[in-house]
N, C-alpha and C positions, 0 to 999 in steps of 0.2 A: 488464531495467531500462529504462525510460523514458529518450533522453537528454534530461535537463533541462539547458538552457543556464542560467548563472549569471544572477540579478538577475530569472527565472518568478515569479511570486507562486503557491503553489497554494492553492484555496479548497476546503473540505469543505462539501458543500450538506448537512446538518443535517437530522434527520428521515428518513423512510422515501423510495423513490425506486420508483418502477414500473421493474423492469428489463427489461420486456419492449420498454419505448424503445431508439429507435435514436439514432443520430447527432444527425439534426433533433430528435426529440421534446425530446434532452438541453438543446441549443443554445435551444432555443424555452424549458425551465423556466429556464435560464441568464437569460434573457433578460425573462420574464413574472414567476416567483417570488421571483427573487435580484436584480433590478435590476441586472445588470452587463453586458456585453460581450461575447458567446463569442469573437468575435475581436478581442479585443485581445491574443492570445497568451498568459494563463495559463490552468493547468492546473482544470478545475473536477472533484470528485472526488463522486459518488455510490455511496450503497450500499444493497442492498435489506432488505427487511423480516428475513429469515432470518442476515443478517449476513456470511455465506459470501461473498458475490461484489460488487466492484467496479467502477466503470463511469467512465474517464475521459474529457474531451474535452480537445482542445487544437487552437489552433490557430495553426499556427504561422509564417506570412506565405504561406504558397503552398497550403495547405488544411487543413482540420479533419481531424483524425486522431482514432478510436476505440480505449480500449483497455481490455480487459478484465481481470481477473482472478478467479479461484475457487478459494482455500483448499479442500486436502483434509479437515486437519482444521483445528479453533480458529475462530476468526473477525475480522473486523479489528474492532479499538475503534475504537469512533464517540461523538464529544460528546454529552453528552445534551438539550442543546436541542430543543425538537419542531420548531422553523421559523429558519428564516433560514442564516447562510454563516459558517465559522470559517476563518482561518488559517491556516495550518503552515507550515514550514519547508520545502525538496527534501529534506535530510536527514531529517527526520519521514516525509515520503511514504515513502524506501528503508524505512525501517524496518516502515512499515507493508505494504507490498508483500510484505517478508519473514514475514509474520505474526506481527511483534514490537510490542507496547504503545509507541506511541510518544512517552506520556506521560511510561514509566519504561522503559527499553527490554528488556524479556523476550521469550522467547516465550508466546506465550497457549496453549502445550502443550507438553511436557515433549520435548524431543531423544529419538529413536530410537537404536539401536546405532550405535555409531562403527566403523568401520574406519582401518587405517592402508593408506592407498595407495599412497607412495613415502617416499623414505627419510623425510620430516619433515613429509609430507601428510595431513591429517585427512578425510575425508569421514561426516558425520554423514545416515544414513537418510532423518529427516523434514527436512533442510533441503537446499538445492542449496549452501554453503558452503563449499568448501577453506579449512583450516585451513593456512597455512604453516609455522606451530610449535606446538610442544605449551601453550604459556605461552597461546596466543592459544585454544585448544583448551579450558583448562582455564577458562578466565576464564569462557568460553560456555558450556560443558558441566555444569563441576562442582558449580553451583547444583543441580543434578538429579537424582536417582535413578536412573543408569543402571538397564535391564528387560533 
């Protein structure tokens, strides 16, 4: 997880994104398509045509940092605006980083087998999650059809 310091604004740049850009190309649509800032320190979020993979900048007083991500399966939900910059919350971003709807918070694919790993530890397959109780376990899981 990104540390997002309290009071980040993060912005979803809207629309498809060429992810073959780097740092600058990001910084530079930040900057030509979106009318804002890349360094005024919040988080700007892109994602490409295929929906799998993420692209963030930030920058945060001492340099612009890149960071990516690529769901194995599912895909992150994205607004469906064709052009311009949405909102969210930090807490929305986590969600969606985990490859959960951060609209309605699910996953956008069904949980894998669970294991029990220690005496009241959950580890679920398709997610990196520890489960500290089963109550917390079941809240997540039991929407689902364990396979």
């Amino acid at each position: 997880m990104i540390p997002v310091p309290s009071g980040v604004r993060v912005w979803l740049a809207v629309g498809r994104t060429d992810m073959r850009r780097g740092m600058n190309g990001l910084a530079l649509q930040v900057q030509e398509a979106l009318r804002c800032d890349p360094h005024a320190g919040d988080l700007f979020v892109f994602r490409g045509a295929r929906g799998d993979l993420i692209k963030i900048i930030w920058h945060d007083g001492l340099g612009m940092s890149l960071y990516a991500k690529r769901l194995e399966r599912g895909r992150f939900i994205w607004p469906s605006p064709t052009d311009g910059i949405v909102g969210i919350s930090a807490s929305q971003l986590a969600y969606m980083l985990d490859g959960i709807d951060w609209r309605n918070p699910r996953h956008t694919f069904p949980p894998g087998a669970c294991w029990i790993v220690a005496d009241a530890a959950f580890f679920c397959e398709s997610s990196v999650t520890i489960y500290d109780s089963i109550s917390a376990w079941i809240r997540v899981v039991k929407p689902f059809r364990m396979t």
